[in-house]
Residue, then its C-alpha position, 0 to 999 in steps of 0.5 A: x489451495x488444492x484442499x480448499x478447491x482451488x477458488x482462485x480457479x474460480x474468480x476473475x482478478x486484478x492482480x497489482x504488484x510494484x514498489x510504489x502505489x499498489x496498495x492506493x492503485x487497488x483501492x482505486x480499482x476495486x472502488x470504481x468497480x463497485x461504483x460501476x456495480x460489480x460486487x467486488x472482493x479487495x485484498x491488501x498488504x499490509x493491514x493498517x487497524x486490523x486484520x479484516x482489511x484483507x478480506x473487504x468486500x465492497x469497500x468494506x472489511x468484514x465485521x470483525x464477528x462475521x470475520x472471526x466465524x468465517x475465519x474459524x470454518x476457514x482453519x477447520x478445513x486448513x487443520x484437518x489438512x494437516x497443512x501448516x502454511x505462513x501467515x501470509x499464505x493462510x490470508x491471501x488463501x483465506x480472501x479468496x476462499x471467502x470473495x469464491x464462497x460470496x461469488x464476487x464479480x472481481x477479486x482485486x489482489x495485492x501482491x506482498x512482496x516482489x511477485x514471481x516467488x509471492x503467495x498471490x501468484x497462485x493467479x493464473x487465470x488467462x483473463x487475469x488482469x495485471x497492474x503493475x505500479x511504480x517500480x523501484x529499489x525496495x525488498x532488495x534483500x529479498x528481491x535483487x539489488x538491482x531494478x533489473x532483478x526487482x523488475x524481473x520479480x514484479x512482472x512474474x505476475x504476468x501469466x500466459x494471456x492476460x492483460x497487462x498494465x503500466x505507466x512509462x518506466x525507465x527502459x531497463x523496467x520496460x525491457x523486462x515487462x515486454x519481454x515477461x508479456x511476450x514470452x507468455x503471450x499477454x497483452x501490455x497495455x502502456x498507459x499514459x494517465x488520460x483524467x486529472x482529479x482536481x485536489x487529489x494528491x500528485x501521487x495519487x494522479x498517478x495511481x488514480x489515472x492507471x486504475x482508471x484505465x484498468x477499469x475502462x478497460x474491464x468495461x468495455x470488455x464486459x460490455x458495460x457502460x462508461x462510470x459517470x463523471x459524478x461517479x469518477x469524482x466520488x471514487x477519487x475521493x475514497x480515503x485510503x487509509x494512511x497514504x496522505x491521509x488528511x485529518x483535522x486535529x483541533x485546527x491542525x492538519x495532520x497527514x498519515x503517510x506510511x511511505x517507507x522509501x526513498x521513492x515513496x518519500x520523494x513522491x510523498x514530499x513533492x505532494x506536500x509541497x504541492x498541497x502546503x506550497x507556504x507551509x513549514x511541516x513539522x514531521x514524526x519519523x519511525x523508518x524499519x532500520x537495518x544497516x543495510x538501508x542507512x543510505x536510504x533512510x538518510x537520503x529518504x530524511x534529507x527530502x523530509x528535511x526539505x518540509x521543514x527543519x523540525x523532527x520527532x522521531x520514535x520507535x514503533x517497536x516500542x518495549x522497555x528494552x527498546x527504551x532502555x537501549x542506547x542503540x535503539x532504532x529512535x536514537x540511531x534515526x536521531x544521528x541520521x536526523x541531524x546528518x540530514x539537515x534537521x535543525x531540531x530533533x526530539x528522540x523520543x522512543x515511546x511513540x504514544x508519547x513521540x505523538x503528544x510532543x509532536x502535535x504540540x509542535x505543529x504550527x499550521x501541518x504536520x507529517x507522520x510518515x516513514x513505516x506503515x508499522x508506526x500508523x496503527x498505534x497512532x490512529x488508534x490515538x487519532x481515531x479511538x473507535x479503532x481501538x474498540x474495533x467498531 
């Protein structure tokens, strides 16, 4: 960062870690920023279509030709550097030297993994304003088997000033978040969700209602004036790509969820029920499996299983090999399917073809959900425009 001059030196930031809700929270946060006439830089992790979505700037991802230009002066200085950072870190580096060198109001930042030990916390600016979402088991292998040690991780964002912001949690969570302010002398702003979005997803009140309080906050202290109600609804209504995405397929609902744990499943299917209170919902599942997260997948499926009895599942890593292998992620998700109580189950490896034999079992609503990794290839089929990067 040193070499590039230090532009996060330079920018006022939101700064959103957590388990669940930070990518859909700093969505939330830098829209109603832009609707209060900040201009407005927001980075995310993971990208959905395409790389670009790390770099937005009012909402919008830079054009993929005014992206590869910027990119290109960007590695000029990072080679000559001799510097060799990860992917990840020559992103995040690459957002904030793009929203410094277009002199941003705000630059909204999405935590990768964990937060102490993340890219991102190279923030340190004594205004920063951090959020933090849902906390939960997720990363443990990298973040600590406990919600102590993953607690620990995700208030290392908080730095000596800022302001910090949170739902109610469980007294462990809250335990350590005080003790992270106090130790740097931030301030923890507790948040109980103060506005109710008619039709907005459960899940989604939630994250809606602590943006909301962030950005009231940002206001007042910038002396702005409060976002209209109009304003509010509008913002509410921003699609966020894949979480509970709604699009209508020849007089189906189909929803894009890219929940990928237990607690983001359970929030996921209480909001279906919510939403399809008289429907059976037909689902397609790919999960990142590892051994070490079979009781999780299979407690995760068990909640799917609760929407209705039907399931395909595939492999978003599709390869001849993966389609040849008799202990492919499909197949083993398949045994798990039917542990949960799926009474009917297609196991079909290839994930273009999982999705033809998936919409033709849907009824009234159907579901694709369980990694953010199966989303791309599925909406390049659902949105072909994607495809030819317009």
């Amino acid at each position: 960062m040193s070499v590039l001059g230090n532009p996060q030196n330079r920018l006022k930031i939101v700064h959103v870690a957590g388990t669940s809700g930070k990518t859909s929270t700093a969505y939330y946060v830098a829209s109603l920023l832009s609707a209060a006439g900040y201009k407005t830089g927001l980075t995310v992790s993971p990208h959905i279509d395409g790389v670009n979505e790390r770099a937005q700037i009012n909402m919008r991802p830079l054009p993929e030709a005014e992206f590869c230009n910027q990119f290109t002066d960007f590695m000029k200085i990072v080679d000559n550097s001799k510097i060799k950072p990860i992917y990840f870190e020559l992103v995040i580096a690459f957002s904030l030297w793009l929203f410094q060198k277009r002199k941003v109001d705000y630059a909204v930042v999405e935590v990768g993994i964990g937060g102490l030990l993340d890219s991102t916390n190279i923030l340190g600016r004594p205004d920063k304003i951090c959020i933090i979402t849902d906390i939960g088991l997720d990363h443990v292998e990298t973040l600590g088997s406990t919600i102590n040690q993953i607690a620990t991780q995700k208030a290392g964002i908080i730095k000596p000033k800022n302001e910090a912001f949170i739902h109610p949690q469980s007294p462990e969570i809250m335990n350590v978040v005080r003790a992270q302010c106090e130790k740097t002398d931030a301030r923890l702003h507790i948040v109980k969700n103060t506005i109710l979005i008619p039709g907005l997803p459960l899940f989604q009140q939630r994250n809606f209602g602590l943006a909301y309080d962030v950005v009231g906050h940002i206001l007042a202290r910038d002396g702005r004036e409060k976002l209209s109600d109009q304003a509010i609804q509008s913002v509410a209504n921003i699609v966020i790509p894949a979480r509970m995405e709604m699009i209508n397929l020849a007089g189906k609902t189909l929803v894009l969820d890219g929940s990928h744990n237990e607690q983001k499943i359970q929030a996921l299917v209480e909001s279906m029920k919510n939403r399809f209170p008289d429907k059976k919902i037909h689902s397609l599942v790919s999960f990142g499996f590892v051994q070490s997260k079979h009781d999780s997948i299979l407690a995760s499926m068990k909640l799917l299983a609760q929407l209705g009895a039907s399931v395909v599942v595939t492999d978003y890593t599709y390869s001849k090999a993966s389609a040849t292998s008799s202990d492919s992620r499909a197949k083993q998700l398949g045994k798990i399917a039917k542990q949960a109580g799926f009474e009917s189950i297609v196991v079909e490896v290839n994930p273009k073809l999982a999705f033809k034999t998936f919409v033709d079992g849907i009824s009234d609503v159907g579901l694709v959900t369980g990694s953010f990794y199966l989303m791309n290839p599925i909406r390049e089929i659902v949105f072909p425009k994607i495809r030819e990067g317009r």
